[in-house]
C-alpha positions as CSV (number, residue, x, y, z in Angstrom):
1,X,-40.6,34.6,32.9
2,X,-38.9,35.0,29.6
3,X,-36.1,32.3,30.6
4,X,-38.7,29.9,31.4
5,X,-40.6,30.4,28.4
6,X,-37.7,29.9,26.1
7,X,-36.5,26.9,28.3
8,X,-40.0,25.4,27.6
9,X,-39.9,26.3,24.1
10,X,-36.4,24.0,24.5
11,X,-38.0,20.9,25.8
12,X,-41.0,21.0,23.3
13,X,-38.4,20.6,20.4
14,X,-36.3,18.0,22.2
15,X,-39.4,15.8,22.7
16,X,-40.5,16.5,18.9
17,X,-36.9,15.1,18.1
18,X,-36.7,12.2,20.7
19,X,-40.1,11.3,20.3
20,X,-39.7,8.6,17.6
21,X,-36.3,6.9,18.9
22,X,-37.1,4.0,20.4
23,X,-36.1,3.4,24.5
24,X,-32.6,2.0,24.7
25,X,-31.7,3.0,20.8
26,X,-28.0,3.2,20.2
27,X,-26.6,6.1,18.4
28,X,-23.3,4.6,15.8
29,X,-20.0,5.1,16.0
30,X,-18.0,6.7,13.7
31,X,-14.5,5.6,13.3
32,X,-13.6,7.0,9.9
33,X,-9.9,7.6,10.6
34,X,-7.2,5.5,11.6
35,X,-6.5,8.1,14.4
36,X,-9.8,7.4,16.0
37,X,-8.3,3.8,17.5
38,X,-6.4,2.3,19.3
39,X,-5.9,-0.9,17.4
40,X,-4.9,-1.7,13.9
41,X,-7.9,-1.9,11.9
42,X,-8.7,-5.3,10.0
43,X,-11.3,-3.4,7.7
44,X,-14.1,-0.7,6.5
45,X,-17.7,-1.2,6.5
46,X,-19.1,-0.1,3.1
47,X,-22.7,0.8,4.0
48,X,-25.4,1.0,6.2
49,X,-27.3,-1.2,8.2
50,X,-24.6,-2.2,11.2
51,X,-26.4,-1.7,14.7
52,X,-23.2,0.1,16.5
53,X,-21.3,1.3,14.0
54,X,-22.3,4.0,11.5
55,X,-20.6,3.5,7.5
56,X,-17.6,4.2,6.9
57,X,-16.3,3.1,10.2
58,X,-13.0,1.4,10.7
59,X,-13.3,-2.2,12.5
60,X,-10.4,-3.9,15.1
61,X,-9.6,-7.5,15.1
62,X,-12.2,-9.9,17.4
63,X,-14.9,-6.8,17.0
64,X,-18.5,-8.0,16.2
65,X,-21.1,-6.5,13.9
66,X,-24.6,-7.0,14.6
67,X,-26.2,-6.5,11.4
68,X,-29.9,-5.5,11.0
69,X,-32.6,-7.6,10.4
70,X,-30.6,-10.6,10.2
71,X,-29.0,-8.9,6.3
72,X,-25.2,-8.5,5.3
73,X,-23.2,-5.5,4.6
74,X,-20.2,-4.5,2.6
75,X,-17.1,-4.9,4.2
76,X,-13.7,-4.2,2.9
77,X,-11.5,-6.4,4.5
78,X,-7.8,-5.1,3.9
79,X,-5.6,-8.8,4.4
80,X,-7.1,-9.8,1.2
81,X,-8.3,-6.5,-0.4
82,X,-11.6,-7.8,-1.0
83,X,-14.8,-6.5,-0.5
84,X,-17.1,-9.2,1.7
85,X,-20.9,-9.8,2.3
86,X,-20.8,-10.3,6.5
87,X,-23.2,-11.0,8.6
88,X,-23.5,-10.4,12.0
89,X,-20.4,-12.2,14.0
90,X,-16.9,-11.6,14.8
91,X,-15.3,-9.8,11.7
92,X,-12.2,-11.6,12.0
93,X,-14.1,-15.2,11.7
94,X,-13.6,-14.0,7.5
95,X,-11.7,-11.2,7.4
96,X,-8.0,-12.0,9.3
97,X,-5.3,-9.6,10.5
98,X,-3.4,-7.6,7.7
99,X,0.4,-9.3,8.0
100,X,3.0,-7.2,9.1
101,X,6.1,-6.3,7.0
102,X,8.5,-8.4,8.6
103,X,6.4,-11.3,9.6
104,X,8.7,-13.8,7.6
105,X,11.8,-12.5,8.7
106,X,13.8,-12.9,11.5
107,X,17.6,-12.6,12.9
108,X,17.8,-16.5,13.3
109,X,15.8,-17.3,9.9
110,X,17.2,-14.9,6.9
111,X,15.1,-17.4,4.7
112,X,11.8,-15.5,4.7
113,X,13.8,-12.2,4.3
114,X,13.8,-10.1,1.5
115,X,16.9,-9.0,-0.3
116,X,18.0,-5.4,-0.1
117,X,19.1,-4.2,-3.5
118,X,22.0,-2.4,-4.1
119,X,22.5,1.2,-5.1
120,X,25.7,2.5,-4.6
121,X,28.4,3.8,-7.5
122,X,30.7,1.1,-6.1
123,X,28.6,-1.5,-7.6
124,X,30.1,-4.6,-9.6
125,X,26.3,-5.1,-11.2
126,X,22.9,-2.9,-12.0
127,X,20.4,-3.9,-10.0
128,X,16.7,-3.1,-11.4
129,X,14.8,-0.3,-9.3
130,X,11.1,-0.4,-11.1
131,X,9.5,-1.6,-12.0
132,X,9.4,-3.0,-8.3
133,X,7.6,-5.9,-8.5
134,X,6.5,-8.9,-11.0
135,X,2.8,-7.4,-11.6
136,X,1.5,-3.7,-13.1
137,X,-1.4,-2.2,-14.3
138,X,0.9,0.4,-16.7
139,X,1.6,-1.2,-20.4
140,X,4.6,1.2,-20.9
141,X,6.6,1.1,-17.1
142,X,9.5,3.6,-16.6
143,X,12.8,1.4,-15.9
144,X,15.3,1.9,-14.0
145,X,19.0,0.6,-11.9
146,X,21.4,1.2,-10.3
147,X,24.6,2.4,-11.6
148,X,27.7,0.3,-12.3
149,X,31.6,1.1,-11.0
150,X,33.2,1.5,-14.8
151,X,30.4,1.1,-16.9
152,X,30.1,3.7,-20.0
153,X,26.6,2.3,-20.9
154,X,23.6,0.0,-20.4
155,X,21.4,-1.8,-22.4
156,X,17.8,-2.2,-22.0
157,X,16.3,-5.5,-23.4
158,X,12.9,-6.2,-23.2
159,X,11.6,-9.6,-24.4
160,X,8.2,-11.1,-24.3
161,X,6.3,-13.8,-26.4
162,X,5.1,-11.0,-29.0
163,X,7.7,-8.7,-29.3
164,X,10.8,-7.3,-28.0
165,X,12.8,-4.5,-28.3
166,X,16.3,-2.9,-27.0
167,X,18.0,0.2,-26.5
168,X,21.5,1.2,-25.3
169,X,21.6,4.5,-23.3
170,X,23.9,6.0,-21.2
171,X,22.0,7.0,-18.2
172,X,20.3,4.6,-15.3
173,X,17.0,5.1,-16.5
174,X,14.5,4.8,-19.8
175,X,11.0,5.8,-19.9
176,X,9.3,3.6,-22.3
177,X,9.9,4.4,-25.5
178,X,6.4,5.6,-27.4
179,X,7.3,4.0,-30.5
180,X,7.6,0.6,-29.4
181,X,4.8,-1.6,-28.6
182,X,3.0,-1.8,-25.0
183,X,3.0,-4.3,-22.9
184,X,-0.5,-7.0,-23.7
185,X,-2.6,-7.2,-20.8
186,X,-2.3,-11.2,-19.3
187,X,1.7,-11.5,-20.7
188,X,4.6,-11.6,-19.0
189,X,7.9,-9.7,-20.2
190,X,11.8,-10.3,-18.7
191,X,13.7,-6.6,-18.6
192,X,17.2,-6.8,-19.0
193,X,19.4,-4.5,-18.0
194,X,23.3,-5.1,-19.5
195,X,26.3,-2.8,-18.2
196,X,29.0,-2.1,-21.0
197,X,32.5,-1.2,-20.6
198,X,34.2,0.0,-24.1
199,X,31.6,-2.1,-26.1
200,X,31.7,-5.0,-23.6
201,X,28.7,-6.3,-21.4
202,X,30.4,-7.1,-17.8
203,X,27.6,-7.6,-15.7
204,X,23.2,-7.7,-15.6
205,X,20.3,-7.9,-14.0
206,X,16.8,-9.5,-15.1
207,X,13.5,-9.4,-13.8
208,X,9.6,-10.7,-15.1
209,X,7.1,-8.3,-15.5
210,X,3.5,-9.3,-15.7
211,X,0.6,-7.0,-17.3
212,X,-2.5,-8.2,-15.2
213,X,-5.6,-9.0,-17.9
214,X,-8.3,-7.3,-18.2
215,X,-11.2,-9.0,-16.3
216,X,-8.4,-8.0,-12.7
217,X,-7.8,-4.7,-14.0
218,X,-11.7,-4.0,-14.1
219,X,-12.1,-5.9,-10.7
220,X,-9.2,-3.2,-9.0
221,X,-11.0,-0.6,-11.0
222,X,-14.0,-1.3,-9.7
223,X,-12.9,-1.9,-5.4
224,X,-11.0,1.2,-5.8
225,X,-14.2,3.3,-7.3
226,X,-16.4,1.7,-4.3
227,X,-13.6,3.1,-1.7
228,X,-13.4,6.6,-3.4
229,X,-17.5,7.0,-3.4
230,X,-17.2,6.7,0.4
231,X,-16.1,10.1,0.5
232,X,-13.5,9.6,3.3
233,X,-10.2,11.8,3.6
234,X,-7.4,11.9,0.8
235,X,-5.1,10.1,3.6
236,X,-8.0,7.6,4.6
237,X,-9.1,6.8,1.1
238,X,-5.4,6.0,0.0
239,X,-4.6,3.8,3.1
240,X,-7.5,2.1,1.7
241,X,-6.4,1.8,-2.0
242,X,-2.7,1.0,-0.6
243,X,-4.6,-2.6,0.6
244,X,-6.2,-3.2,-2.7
245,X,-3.1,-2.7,-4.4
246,X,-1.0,-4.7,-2.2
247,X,-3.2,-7.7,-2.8
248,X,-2.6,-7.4,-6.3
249,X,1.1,-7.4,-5.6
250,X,0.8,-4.2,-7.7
251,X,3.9,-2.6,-5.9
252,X,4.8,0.2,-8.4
253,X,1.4,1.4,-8.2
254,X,0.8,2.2,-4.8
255,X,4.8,3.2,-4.3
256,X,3.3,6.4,-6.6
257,X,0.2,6.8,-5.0
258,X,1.6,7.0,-1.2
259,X,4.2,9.3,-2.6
260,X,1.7,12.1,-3.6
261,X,-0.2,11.2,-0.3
262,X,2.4,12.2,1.7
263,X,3.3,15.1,-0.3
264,X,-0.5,16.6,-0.1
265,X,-0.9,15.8,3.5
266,X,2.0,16.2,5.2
267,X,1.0,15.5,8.7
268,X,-0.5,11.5,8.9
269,X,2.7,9.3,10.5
270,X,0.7,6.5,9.1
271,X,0.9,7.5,5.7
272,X,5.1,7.7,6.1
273,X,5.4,4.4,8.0
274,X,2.9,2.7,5.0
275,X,5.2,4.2,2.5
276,X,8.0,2.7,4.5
277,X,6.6,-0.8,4.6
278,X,6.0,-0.6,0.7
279,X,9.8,0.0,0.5
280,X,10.8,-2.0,2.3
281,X,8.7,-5.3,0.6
282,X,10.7,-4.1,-2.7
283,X,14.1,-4.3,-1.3
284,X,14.4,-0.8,-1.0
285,X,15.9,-0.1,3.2
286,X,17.4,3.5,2.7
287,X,14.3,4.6,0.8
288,X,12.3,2.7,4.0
289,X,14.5,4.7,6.4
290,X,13.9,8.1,5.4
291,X,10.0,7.4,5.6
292,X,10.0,5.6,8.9
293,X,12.0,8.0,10.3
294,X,9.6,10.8,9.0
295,X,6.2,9.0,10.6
296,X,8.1,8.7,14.0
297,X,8.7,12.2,14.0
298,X,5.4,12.8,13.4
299,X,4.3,10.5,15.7
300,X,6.3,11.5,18.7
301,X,4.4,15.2,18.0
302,X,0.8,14.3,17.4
303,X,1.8,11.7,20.6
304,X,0.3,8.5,18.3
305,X,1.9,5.4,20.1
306,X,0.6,3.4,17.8
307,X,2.6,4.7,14.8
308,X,5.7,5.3,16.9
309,X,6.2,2.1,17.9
310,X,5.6,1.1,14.5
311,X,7.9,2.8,12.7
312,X,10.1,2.2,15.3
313,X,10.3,-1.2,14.3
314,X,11.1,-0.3,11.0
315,X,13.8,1.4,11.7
316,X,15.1,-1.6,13.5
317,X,14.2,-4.1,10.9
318,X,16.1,-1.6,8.3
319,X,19.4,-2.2,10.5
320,X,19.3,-5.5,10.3
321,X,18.5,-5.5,6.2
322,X,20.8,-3.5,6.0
323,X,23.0,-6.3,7.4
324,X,22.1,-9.0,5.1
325,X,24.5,-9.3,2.0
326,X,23.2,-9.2,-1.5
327,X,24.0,-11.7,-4.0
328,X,23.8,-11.6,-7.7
329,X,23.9,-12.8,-11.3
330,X,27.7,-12.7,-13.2
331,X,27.6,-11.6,-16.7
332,X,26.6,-13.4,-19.9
């Protein structure tokens, strides 16, 4: 008699709690980690008010939302890092596959390849580490190169339409020095980097460096604040970040940021094989390597398929960079 009273005690509850869903309601998904699919996700939903899937949820290429009421929703689409009003409709219709690393390069067409940079001691030439790429968010960037074969000495040249300044050290890198002016937000600065042999420049490597202005810097600021509000994981909310930054072509940036991902959690393969794409856009392969090689080993023991084959092809694609020859300035 007892079991049956509690059993009816059960069913009263249930029908207080079922009571007020309507007859064929559908409860949401959540997708909030990449490990939840099996596709690569093309973007985020930002909020509520998607029939199927609940915020926060990842979304795969050709999926459709059916939004509420005929409304929008926030959806941060990672190809272009923006964050999009949709309505209901096939996602990808405005928000297109995120490119993969070595889209634009192939064994019969080195035109669309990057370069791989150099790096060894038996180096004719410096070759400029970081800043990695042409844009940055940082006034004052750490610089650094490659070692020369012979060289006693480097100098560091920075010139830009405002200022410029130089310093001759004897190491391959120089933190920017706190008594020299920053970088302006919306200019553009060339880094040189001159090897010296007994007084005498021999060889030297150049690159332009562009401080974003401040109306982008605010718009980053702001796409990055909307992703970190959503409360997801560390490894989820700087997967995120990594496509906002990559947008931007703000290379150095998210380099750093994926570094201290994978050194906090130690266990996502897709943080290592991201990490590994990102070195591998700045010319980096070895660096690639170590990381791709690390998220395949993870994803061989957490039996992801995905990942593995992924960074599978990045170790192939760092054999054949490895391949390609560099080529580079002579010295003036």
């Amino acid at each position: 008699m007892k079991k049956n009273t509690i059993c009816l005690i059960f069913l009263f509850f249930l029908f207080l709690i079922l009571k007020d869903i309507p007859l064929g309601a559908i409860v949401p998904l959540i997708r909030v980690r990449r490990s939840q699919l099996h596709c690569e996700p093309i973007g985020r939903i930002m909020g509520r008010g998607e029939k199927r899937f609940d915020a926060k949820s990842l979304i795969c290429e050709k999926e459709r939302i059916e939004v509420i009421n005929g409304g929008f929703i926030d959806f941060f689409c990672y190809s272009s890092g923006k964050i999009l009003k949709l309505s209901s409709g096939v996602v990808s219709d405005k928000c297109s596959k995120p490119k993969s690393i070595n889209a634009n390069c192939h064994p019969t067409d080195v035109v669309g390849c990057f370069h791989p940079k150099g790096g060894t001691e038996d180096s004719d030439e410096p070759t400029i580490i970081s800043p990695y790429s042409t844009s940055t968010l940082n006034p004052r960037p750490e610089i650094t190169w490659t070692p020369v074969k012979g060289a006693n000495s480097y100098k560091v040249k920075i010139e830009g339409y405002e200022f410029g300044w130089q310093r001759v050290v004897n190491q391959t890198r120089l933190a920017y020095p706190s008594d020299e002016k920053p970088f302006q937000p919306g200019s553009a600065y060339t880094i040189y980097i001159f090897a010296y042999k007994d007084g005498n420049a021999f060889s030297y490597d150049s690159t332009v460096l562009n401080l974003l202005p401040v109306n982008y810097q605010e718009e980053i600021a702001f796409k990055i604040k909307r992703i970190k509000e959503l409360g997801l994981s560390p490894d989820e909310t700087a997967l995120d970040i990594d496509a906002i930054y990559v947008s931007e072509n703000l290379l150095d940036e998210t380099i750093e940021m994926l570094k201290m991902a994978t050194a906090n959690v130690r266990q996502n393969p897709t943080l290592y094989r991201v990490l590994g794409d990102r070195y591998l856009e700045v010319w980096l392969p070895n660096e690639a390597k170590r990381q791709y090689t690390k998220a395949s080993d993870l994803a061989k023991i957490s039996n992801n398929s995905t990942e593995l084959q992924k960074s599978q092809d990045g170790l192939k694609m760092v054999d054949f960079y490895n391949q390609l020859p560099t080529s580079k300035n002579g010295a003036q």
